[in-house]
C-alpha positions in Angstrom: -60.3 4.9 17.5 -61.4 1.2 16.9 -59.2 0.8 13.7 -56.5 1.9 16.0 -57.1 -0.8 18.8 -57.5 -3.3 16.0 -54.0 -2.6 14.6 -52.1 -2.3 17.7 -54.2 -5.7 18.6 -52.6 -7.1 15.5 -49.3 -6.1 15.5 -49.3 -7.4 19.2 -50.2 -10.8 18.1 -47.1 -10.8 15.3 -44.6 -9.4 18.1 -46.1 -11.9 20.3 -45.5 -14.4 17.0 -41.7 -12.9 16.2 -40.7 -13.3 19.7 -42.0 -17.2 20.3 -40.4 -17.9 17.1 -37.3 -16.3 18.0 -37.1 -18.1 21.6 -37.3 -21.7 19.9 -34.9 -20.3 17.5 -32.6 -19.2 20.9 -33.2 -22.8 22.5 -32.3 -24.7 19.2 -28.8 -23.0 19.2 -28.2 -23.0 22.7 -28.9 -27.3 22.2 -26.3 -26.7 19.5 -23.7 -24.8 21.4 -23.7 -27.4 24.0 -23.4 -30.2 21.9 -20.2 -28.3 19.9 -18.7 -27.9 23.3 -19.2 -31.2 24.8 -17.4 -32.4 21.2 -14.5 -29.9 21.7 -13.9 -31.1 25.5 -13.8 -34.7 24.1 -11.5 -34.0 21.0 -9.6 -32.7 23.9 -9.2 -35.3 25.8 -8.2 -37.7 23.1 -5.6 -35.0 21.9 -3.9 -35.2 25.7 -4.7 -39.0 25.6 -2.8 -39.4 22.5 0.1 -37.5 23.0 3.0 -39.8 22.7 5.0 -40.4 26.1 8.5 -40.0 24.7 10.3 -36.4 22.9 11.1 -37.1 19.4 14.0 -35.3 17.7 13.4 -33.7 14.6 16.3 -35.2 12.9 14.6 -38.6 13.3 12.1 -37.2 10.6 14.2 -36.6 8.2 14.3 -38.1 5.0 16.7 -40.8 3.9 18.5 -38.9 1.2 20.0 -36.1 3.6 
């Protein structure tokens, strides 16, 4: 019965290990997905800011041997 207690004792402390290790690894990302979207909202915002105010035709593009 003791060598029982003494291995559910232990694998208690590595579950209680595992999950710690695996919160910090939780928190980290979150950090990261909040930092990727606070970079996407800005990339947006310089796309809209950078749009240029007047339509272009597409035949303006072409080349100048056609």
């Amino acid at each position: 019965m003791e060598s029982r207690i003494t291995e559910l004792e232990i694998k208690i402390s590595y579950t209680e290990d595992l999950v710690e290790e695996l919160n910090r690894l939780v928190f980290r990302q979150q950090e990261q997905i909040d930092l990727l979207f606070r970079e996407i909202r800005a990339l947006r915002e310089q796309a809209q800011n950078a749009q240029p105010q007047e339509q272009r035709s597409l035949r303006d593009d072409l080349p100048p041997h056609y």
